[in-house]
OpenMM code with the backbone's topology and positions (N, CA, C; nanometers):
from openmm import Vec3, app, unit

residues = "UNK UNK UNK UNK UNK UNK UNK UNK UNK UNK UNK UNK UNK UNK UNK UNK UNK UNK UNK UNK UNK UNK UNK UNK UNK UNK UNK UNK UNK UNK UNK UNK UNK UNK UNK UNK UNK UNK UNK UNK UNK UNK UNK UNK UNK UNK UNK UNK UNK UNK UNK UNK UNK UNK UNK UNK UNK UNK UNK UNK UNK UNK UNK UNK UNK UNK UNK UNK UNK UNK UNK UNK UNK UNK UNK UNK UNK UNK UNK UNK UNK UNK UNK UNK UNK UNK UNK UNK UNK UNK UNK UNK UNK UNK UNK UNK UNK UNK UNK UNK UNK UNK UNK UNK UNK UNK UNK UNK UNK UNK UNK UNK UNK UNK UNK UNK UNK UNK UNK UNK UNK UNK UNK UNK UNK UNK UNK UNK UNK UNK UNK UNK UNK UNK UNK UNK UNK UNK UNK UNK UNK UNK UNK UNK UNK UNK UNK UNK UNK UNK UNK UNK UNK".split()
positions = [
    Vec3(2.3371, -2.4440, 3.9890),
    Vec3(2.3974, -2.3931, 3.8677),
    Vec3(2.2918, -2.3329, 3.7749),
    Vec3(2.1647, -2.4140, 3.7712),
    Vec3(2.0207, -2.3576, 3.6629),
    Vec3(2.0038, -2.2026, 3.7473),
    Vec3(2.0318, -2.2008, 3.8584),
    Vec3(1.9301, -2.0593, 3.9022),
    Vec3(2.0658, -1.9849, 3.8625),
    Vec3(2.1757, -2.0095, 3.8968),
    Vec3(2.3113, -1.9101, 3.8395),
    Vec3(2.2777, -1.8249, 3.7292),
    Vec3(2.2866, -1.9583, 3.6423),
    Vec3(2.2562, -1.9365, 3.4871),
    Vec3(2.0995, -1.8294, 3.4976),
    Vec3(2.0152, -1.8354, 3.5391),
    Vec3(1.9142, -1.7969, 3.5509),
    Vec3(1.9384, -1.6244, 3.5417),
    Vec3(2.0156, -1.6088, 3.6728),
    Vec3(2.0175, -1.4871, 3.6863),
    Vec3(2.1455, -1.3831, 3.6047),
    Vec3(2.2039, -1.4601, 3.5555),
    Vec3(2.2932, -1.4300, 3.4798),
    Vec3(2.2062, -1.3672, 3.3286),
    Vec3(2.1054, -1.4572, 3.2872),
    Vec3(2.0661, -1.4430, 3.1495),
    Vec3(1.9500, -1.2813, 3.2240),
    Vec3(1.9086, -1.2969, 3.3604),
    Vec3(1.7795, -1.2035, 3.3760),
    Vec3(1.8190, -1.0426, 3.3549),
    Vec3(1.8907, -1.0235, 3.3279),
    Vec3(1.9773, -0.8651, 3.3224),
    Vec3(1.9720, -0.8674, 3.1641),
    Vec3(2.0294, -0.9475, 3.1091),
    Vec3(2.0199, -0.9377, 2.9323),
    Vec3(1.8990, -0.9338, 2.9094),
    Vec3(1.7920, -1.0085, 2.9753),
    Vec3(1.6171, -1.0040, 2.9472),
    Vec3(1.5689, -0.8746, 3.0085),
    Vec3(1.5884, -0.8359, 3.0702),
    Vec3(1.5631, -0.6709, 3.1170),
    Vec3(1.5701, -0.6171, 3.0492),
    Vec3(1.7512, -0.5776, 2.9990),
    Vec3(1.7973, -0.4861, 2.9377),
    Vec3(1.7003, -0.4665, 2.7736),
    Vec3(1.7092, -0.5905, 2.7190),
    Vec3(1.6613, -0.5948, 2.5889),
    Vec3(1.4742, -0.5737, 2.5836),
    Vec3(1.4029, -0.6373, 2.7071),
    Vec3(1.2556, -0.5623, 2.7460),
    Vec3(1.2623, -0.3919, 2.7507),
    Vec3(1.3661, -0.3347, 2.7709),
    Vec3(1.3328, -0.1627, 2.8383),
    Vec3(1.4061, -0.1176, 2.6929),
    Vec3(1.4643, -0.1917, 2.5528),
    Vec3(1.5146, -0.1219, 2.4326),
    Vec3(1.3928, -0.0767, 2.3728),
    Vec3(1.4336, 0.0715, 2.3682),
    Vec3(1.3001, 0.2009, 2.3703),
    Vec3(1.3461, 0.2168, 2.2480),
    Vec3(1.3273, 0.1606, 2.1030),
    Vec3(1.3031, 0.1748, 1.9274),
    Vec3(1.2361, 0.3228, 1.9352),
    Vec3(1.2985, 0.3882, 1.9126),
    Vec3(1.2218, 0.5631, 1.8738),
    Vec3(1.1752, 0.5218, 1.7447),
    Vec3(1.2676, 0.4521, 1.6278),
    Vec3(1.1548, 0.4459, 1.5197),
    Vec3(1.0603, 0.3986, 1.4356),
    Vec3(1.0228, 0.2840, 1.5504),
    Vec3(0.8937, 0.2560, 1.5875),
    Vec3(0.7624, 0.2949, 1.6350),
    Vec3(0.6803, 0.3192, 1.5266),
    Vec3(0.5152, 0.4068, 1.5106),
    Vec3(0.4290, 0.3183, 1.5156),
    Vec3(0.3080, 0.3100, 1.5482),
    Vec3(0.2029, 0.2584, 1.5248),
    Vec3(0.1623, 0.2529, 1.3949),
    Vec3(0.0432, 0.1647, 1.3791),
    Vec3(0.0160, 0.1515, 1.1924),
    Vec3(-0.0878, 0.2640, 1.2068),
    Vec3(-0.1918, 0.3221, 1.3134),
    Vec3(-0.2545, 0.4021, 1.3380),
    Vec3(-0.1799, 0.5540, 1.3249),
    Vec3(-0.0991, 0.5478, 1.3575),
    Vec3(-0.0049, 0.6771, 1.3868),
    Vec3(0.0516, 0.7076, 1.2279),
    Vec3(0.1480, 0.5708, 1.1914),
    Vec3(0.1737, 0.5802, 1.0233),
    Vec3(0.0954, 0.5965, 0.9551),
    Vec3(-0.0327, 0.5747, 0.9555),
    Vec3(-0.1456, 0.5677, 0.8373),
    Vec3(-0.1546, 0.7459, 0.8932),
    Vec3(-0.2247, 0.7951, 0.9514),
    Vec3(-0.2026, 0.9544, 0.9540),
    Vec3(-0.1235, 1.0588, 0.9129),
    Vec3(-0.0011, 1.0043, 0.9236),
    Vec3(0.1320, 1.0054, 0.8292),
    Vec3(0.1261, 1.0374, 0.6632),
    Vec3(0.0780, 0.9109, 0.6160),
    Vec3(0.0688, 0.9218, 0.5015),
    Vec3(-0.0738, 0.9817, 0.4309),
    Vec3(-0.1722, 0.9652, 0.4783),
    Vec3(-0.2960, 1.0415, 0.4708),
    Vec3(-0.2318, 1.1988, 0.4608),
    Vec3(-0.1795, 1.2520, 0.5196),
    Vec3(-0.1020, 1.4049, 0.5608),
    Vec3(-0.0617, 1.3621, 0.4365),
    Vec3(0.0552, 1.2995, 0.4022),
    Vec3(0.1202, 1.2892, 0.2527),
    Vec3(0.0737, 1.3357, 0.1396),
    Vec3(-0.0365, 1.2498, 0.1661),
    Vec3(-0.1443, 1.1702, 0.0215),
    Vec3(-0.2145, 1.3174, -0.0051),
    Vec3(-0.3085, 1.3267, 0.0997),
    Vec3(-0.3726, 1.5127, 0.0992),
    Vec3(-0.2572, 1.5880, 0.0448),
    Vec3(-0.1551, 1.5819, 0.1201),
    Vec3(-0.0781, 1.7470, 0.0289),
    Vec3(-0.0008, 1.7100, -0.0778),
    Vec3(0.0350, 1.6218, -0.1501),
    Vec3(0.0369, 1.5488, -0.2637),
    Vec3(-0.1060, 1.5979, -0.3601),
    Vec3(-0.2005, 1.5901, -0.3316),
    Vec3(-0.3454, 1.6064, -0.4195),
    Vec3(-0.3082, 1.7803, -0.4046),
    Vec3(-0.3238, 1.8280, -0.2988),
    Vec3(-0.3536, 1.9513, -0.2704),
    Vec3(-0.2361, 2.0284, -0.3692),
    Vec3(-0.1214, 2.0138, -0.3926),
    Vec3(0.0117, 2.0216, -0.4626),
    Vec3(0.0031, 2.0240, -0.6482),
    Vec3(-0.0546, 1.9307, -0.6530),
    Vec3(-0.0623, 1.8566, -0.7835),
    Vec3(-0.2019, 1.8721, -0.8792),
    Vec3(-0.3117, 1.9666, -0.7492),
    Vec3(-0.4728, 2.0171, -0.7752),
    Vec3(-0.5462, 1.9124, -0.8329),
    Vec3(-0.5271, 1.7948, -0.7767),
    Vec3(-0.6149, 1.7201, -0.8119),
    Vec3(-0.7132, 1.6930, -0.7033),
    Vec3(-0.8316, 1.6019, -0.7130),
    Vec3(-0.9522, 1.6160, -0.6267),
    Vec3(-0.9661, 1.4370, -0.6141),
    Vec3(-0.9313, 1.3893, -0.5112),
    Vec3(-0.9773, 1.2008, -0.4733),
    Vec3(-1.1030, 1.1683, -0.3976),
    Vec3(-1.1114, 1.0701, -0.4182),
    Vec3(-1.2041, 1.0111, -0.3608),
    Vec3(-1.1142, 0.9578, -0.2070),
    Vec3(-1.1664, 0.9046, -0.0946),
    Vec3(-1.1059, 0.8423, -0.0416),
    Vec3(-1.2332, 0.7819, 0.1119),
    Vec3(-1.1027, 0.6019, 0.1296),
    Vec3(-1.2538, 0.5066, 0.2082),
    Vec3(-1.1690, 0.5114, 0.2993),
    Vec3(-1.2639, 0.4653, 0.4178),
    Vec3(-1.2020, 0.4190, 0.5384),
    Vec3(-1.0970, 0.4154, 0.5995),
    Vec3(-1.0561, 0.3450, 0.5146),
    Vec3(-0.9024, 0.2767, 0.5753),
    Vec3(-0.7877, 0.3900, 0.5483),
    Vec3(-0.8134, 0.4893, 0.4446),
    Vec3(-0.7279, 0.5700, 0.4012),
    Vec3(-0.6399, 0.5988, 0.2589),
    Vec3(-0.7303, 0.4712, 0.1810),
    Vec3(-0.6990, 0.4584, 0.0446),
    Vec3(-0.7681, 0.6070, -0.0469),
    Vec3(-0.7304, 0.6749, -0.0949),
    Vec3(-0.7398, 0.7776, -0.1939),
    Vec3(-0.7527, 0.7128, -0.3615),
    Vec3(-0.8425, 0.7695, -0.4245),
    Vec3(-0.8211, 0.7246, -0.5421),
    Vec3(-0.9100, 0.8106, -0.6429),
    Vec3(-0.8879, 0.8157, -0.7814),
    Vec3(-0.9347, 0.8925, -0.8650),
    Vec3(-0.9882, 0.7997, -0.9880),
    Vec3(-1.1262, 0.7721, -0.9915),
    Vec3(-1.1456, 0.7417, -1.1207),
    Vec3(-1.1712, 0.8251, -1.2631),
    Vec3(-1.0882, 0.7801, -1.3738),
    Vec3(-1.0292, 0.8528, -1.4926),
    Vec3(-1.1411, 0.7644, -1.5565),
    Vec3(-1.2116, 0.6830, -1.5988),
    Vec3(-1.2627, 0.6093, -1.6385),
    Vec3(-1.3506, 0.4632, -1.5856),
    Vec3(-1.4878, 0.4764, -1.5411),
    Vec3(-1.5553, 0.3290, -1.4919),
    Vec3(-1.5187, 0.2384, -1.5685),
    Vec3(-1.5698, 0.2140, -1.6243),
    Vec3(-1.5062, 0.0897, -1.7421),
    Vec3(-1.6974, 0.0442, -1.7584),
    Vec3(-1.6815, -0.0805, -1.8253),
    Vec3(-1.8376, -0.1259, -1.8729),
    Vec3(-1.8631, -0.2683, -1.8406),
    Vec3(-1.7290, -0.3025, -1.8369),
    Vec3(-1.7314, -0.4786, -1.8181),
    Vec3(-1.7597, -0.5540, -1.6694),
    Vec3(-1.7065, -0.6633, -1.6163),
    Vec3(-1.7066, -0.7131, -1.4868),
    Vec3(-1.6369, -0.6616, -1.4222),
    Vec3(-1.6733, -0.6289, -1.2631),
    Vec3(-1.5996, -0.5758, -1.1357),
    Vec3(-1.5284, -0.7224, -1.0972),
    Vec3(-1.3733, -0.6378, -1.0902),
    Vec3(-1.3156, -0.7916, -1.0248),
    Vec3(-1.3001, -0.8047, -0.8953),
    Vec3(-1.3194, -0.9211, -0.8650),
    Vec3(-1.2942, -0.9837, -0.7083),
    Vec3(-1.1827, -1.0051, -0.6549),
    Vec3(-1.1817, -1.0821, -0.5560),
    Vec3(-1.0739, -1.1218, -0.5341),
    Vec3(-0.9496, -1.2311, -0.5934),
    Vec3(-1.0522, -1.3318, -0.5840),
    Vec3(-1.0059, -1.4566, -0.6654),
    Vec3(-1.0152, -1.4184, -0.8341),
    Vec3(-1.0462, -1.3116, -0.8882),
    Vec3(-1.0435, -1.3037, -1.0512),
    Vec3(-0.9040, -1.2596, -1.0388),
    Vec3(-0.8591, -1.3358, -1.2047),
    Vec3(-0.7386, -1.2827, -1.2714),
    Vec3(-0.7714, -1.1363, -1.2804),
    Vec3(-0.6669, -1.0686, -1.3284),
    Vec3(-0.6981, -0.8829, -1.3392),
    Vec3(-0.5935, -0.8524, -1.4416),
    Vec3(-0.5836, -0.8556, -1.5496),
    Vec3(-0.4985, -0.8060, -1.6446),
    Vec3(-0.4798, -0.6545, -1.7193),
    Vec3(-0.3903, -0.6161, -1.6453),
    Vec3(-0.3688, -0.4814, -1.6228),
    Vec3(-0.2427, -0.4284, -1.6844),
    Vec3(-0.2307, -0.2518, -1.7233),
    Vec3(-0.1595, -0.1838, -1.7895),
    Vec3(-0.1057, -0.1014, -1.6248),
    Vec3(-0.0048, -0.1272, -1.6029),
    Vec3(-0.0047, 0.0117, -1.5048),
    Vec3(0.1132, 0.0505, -1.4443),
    Vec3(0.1257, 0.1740, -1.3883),
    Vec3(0.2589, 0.2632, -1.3675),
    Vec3(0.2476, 0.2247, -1.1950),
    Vec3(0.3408, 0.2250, -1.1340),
    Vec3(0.3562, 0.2559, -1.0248),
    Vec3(0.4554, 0.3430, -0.9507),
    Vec3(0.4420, 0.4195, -0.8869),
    Vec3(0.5407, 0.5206, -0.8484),
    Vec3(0.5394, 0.5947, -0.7080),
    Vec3(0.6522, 0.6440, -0.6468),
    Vec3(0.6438, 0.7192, -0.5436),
    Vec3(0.5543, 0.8765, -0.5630),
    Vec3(0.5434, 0.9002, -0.4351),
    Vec3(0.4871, 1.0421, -0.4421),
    Vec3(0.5933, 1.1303, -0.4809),
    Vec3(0.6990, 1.1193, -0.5353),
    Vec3(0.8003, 1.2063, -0.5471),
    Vec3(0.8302, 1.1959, -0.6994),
    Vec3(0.7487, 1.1134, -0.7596),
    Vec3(0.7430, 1.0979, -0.9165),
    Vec3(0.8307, 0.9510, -0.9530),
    Vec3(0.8992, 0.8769, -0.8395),
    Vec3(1.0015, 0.7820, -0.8879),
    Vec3(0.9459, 0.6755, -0.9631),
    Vec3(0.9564, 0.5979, -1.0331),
    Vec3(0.8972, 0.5459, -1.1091),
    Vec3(0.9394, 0.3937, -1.0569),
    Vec3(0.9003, 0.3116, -0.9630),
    Vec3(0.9196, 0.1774, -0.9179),
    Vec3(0.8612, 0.0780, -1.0163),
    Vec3(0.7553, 0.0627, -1.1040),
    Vec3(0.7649, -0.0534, -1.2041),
    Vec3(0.6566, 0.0049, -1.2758),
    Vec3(0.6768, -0.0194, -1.3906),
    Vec3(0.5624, -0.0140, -1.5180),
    Vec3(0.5368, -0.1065, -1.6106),
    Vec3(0.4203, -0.2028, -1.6240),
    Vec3(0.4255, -0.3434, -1.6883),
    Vec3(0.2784, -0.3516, -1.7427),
    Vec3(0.2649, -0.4320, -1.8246),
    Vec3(0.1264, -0.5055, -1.8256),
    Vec3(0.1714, -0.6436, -1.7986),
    Vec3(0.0525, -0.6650, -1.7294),
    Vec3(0.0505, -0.8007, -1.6497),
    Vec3(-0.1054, -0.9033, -1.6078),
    Vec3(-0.0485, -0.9720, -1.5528),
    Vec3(-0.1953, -1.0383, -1.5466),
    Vec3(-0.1519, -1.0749, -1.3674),
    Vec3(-0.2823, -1.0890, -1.2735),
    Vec3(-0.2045, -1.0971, -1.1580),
    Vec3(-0.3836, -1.1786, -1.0831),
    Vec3(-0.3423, -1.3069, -0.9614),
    Vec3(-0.4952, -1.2708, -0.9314),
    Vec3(-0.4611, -1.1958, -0.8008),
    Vec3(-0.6032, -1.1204, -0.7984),
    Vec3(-0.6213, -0.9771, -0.7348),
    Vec3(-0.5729, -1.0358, -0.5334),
    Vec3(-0.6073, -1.1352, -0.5186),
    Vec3(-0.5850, -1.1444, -0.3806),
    Vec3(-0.4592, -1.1475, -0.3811),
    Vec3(-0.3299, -1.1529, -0.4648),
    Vec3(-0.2020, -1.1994, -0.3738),
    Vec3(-0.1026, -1.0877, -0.4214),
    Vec3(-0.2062, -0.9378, -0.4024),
    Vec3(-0.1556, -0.8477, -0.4435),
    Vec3(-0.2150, -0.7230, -0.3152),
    Vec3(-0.1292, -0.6269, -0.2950),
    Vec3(-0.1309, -0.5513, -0.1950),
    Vec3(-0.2687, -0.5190, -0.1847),
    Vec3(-0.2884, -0.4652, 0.0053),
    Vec3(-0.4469, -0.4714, 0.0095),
    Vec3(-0.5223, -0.3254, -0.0611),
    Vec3(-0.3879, -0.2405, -0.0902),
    Vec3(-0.4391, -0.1269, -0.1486),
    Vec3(-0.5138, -0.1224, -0.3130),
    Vec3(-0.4571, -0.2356, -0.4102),
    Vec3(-0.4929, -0.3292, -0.5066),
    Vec3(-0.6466, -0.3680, -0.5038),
    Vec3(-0.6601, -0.4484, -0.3435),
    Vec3(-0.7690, -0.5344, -0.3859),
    Vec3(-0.8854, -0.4705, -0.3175),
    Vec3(-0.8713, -0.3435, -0.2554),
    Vec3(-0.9342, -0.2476, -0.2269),
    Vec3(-0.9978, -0.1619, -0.3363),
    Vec3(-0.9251, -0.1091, -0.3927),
    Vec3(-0.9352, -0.0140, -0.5162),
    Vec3(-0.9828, -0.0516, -0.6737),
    Vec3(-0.9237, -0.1528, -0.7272),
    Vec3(-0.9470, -0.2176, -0.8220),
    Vec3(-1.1134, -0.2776, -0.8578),
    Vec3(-1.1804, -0.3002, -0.7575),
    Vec3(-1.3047, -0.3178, -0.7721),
    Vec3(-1.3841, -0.2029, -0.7744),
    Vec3(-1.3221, -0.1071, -0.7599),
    Vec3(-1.4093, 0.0342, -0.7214),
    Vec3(-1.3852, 0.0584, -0.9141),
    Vec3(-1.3373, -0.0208, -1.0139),
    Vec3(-1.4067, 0.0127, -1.1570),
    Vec3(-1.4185, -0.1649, -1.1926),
    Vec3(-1.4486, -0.1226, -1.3484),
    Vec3(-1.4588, -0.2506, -1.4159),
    Vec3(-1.3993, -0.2580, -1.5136),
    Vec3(-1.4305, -0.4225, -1.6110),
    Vec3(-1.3461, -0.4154, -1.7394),
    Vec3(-1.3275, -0.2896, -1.8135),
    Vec3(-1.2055, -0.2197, -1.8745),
    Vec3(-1.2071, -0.1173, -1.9553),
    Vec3(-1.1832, -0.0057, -1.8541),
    Vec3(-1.1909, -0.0108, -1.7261),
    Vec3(-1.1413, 0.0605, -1.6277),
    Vec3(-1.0512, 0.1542, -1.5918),
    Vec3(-0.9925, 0.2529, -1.6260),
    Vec3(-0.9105, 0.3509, -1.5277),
    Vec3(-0.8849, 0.3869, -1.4163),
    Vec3(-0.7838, 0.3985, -1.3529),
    Vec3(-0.8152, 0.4958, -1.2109),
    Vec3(-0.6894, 0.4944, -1.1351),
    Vec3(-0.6466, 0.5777, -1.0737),
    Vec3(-0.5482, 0.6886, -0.9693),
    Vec3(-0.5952, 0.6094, -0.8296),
    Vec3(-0.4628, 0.4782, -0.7894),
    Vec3(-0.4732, 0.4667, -0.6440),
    Vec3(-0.3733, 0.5614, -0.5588),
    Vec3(-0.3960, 0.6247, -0.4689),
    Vec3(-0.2834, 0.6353, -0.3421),
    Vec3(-0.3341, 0.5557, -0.2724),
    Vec3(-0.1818, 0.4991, -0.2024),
    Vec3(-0.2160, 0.3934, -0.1128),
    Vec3(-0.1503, 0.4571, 0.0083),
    Vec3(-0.1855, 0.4102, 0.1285),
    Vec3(-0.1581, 0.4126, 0.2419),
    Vec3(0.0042, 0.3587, 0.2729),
    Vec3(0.1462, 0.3482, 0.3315),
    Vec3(0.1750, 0.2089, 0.3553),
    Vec3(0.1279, 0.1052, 0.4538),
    Vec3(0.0269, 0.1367, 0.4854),
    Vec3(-0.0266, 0.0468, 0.5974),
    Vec3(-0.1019, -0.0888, 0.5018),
    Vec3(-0.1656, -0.0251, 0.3583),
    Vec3(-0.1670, -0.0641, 0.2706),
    Vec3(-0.1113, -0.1143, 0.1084),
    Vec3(-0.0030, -0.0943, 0.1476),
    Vec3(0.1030, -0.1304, 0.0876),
    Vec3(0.1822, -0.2326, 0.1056),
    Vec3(0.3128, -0.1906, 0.1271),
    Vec3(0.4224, -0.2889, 0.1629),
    Vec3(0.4930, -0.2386, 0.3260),
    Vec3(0.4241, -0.1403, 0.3722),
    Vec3(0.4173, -0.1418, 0.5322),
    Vec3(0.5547, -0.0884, 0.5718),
    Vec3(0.6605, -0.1384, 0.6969),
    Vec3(0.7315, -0.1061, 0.7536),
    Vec3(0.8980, -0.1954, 0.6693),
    Vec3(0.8138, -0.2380, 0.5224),
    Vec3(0.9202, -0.3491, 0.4937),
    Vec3(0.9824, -0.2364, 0.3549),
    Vec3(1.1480, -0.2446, 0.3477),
    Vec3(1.1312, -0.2055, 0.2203),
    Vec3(1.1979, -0.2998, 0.0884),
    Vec3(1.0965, -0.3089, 0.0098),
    Vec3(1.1163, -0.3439, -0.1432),
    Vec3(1.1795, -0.3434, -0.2389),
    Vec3(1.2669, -0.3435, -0.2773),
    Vec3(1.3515, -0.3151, -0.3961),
    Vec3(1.2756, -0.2192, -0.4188),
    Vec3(1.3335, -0.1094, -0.4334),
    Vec3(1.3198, 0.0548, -0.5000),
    Vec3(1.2359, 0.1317, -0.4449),
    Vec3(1.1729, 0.0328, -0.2753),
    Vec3(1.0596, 0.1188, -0.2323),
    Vec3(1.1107, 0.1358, -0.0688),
    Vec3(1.1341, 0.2331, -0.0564),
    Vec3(1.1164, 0.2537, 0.1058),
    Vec3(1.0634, 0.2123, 0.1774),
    Vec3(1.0364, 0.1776, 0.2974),
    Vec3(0.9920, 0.1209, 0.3840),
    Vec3(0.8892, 0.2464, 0.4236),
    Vec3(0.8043, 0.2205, 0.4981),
    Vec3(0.6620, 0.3328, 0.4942),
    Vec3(0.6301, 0.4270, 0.3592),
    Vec3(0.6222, 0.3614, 0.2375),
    Vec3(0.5811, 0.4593, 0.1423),
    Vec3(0.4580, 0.4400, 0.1049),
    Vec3(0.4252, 0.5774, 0.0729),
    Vec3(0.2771, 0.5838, 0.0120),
    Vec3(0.3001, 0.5092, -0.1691),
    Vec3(0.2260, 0.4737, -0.2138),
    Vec3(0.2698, 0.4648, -0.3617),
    Vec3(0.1545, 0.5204, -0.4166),
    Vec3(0.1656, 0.5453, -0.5196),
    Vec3(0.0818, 0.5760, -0.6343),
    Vec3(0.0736, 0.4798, -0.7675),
    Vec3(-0.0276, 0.4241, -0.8169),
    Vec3(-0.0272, 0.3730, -0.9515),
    Vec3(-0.1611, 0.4122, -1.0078),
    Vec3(-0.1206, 0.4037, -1.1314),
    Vec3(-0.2027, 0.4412, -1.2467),
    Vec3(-0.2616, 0.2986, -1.2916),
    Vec3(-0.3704, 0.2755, -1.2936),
    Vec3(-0.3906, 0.1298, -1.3646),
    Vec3(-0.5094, 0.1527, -1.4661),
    Vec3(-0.4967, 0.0352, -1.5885),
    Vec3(-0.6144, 0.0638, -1.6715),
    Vec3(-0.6328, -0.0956, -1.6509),
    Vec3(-0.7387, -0.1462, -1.6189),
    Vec3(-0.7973, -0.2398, -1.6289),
    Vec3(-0.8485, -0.3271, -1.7729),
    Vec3(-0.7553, -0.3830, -1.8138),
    Vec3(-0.7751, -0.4520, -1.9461),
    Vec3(-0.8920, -0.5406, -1.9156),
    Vec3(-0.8883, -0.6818, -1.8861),
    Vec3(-0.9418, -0.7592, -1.8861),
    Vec3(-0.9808, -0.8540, -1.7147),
    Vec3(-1.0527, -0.8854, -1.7017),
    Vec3(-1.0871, -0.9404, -1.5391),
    Vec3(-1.1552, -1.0996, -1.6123),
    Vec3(-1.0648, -1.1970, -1.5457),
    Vec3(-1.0865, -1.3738, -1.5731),
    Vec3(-1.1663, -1.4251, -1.4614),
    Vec3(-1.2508, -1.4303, -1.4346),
    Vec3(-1.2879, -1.5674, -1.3289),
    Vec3(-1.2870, -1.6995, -1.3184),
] * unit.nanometer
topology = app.Topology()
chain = topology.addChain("A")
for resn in residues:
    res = topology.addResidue(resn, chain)
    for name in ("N", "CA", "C"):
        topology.addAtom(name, app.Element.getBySymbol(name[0]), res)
């Protein structure tokens, strides 16, 4: 009766091994994606970024003078966040610590200091990824504006 059962379930385990997801990308493949975005977004809008490794873009408006924050520092911040299409997903001041915040955040944010400015694009690989968010699509690039008030250790 176990091998019955066996071969009974092995056709549903096939079938569901050979389900070919077309819209399913790589994070390699998506991050190229949005890089393409992010570039003709700048290129569009004539602005000029910086951009590291991973594919984070960013513009500093202002270094600042104070402490570079880490990971583990509080980060008390003014800032816009938004799609590349201008949508406006949240605008707050807040206080947040920097690790339990997207890696595009804890990437970027150290690149100024207290008194700080600066223009992230993020990747969604660096973002919120293949998931979507209340008001955010699933693979979006975002954009925020942040001014760096104050950094706590």
């Amino acid at each position: 009766m176990k091998k019955l059962f066996l071969l009974l379930l092995l056709p549903i385990f096939a079938l569901t091994a050979c389900d070919d997801d077309d819209d399913e990308i790589s994070e390699a493949e998506q991050l190229k994606i949005d890089i393409a975005k992010i570039e003709q977004y700048l290129e569009e809008t004539n602005l000029t970024a910086q951009s590291t490794e991973s594919g984070l873009h960013y513009i500093i408006l202002e270094e600042g003078t104070g402490d570079t924050p880490t990971n583990e520092a509080i980060v008390d911040v003014n800032y816009t966040g938004m799609l590349l299409d201008s949508t406006i997903f949240d605008s707050q001041r807040n206080s947040f610590i920097l690790e339990n915040l997207v890696e595009g955040w804890q990437e970027g944010l150290p690149l100024i200091k207290k008194g700080g400015h600066i223009k992230l694009f993020i990747p969604s690989t660096l973002g919120y990824g293949d998931v979507a968010i209340s008001g955010i699509p699933k693979n979006s690039v975002l954009l925020f504006d942040i001014e760096l008030i104050n950094v706590i250790f």
